[in-house]
Legacy VTK file of the C-alpha trace (Angstrom):
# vtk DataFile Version 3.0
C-alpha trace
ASCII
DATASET POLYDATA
POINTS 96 float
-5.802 8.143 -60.613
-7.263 5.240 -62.709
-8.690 1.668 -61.589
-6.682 -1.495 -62.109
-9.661 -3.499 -60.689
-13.324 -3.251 -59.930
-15.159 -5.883 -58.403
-18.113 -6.570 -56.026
-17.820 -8.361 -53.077
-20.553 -8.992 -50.745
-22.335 -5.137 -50.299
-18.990 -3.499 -50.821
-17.485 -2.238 -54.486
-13.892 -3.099 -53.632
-11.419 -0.701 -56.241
-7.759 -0.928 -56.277
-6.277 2.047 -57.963
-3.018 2.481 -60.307
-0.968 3.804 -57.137
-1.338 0.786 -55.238
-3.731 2.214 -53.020
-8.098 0.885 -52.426
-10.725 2.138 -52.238
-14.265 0.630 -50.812
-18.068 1.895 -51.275
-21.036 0.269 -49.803
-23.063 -0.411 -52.626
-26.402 0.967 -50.681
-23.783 4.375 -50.537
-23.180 4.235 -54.274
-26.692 3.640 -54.816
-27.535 6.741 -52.809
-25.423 8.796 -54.262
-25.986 8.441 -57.743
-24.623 10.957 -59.998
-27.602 11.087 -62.594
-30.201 13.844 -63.095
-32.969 11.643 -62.131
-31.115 10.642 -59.092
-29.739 14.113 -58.135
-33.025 16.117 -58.684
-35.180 13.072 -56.259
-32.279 14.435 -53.302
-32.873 17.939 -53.858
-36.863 17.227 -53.856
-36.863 15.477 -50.617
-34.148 17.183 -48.904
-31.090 16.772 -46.362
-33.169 13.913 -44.223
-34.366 12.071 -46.891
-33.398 8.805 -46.425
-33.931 6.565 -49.182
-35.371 2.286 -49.038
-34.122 0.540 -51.754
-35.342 -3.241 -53.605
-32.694 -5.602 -53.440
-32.814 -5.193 -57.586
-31.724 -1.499 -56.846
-28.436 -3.160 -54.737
-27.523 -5.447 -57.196
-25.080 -4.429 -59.622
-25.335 -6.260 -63.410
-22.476 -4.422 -64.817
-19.722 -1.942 -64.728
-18.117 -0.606 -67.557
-15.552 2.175 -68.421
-16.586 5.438 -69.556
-13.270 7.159 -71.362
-10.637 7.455 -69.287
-12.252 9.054 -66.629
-15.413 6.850 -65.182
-17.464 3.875 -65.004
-20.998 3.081 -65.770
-23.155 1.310 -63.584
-26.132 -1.136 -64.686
-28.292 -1.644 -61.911
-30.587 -5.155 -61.222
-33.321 -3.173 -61.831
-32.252 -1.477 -64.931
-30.856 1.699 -64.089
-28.084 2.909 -65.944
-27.848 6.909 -66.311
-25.588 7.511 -63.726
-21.263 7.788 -64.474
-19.090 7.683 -61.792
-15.967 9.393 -62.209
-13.130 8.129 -60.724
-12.304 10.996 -58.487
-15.976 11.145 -57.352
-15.701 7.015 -56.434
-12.858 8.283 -54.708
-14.227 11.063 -52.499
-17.065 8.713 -51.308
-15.045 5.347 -50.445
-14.543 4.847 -46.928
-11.169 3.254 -46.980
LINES 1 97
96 0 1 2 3 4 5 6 7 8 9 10 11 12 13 14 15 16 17 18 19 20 21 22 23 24 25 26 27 28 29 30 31 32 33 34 35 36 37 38 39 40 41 42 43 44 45 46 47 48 49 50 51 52 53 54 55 56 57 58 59 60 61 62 63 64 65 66 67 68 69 70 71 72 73 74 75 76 77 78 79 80 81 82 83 84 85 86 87 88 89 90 91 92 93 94 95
């Protein structure tokens, strides 16, 4: 499954895939659940009832571009970048 279109609306990242059907992520839930090391190891540190505050910078996406075939990169307002999203992970945490 591959985007045909990413695009930010409001709070929500709003993807509509190649078989017609969308997807939608709350950016503070994208945020969250950021798939860099950084990221990943600050969950593990502060456990299942951590739950995180974040800058409006750190809500704002700058850009998204394609990694490969396979994900997207995410620059953040506030200049974080490490984290790719592959498509089957955007996938598995959309709500639609």
């Amino acid at each position: 499954m591959i985007p045909t279109q990413i695009k930010v609306v409001y709070n929500n990242l709003l993807i509509k895939w190649n078989d017609n059907s969308k997807s939608e992520i709350k950016l503070a839930n994208l945020r969250r659940n950021c798939p860099c090391s950084v990221c990943a190891a600050e969950r593990d540190m502060q456990g299942d009832k951590y739950i995180p505050l974040y800058t409006e910078d750190q809500l704002k996406i700058k850009s998204i571009s394609a990694v490969g075939n396979y994900a997207v990169g995410i620059v953040w307002a506030d200049d974080h970048n490490t984290g790719i999203y592959d498509f089957g992970f955007l996938k598995k945490i959309s709500y639609l």
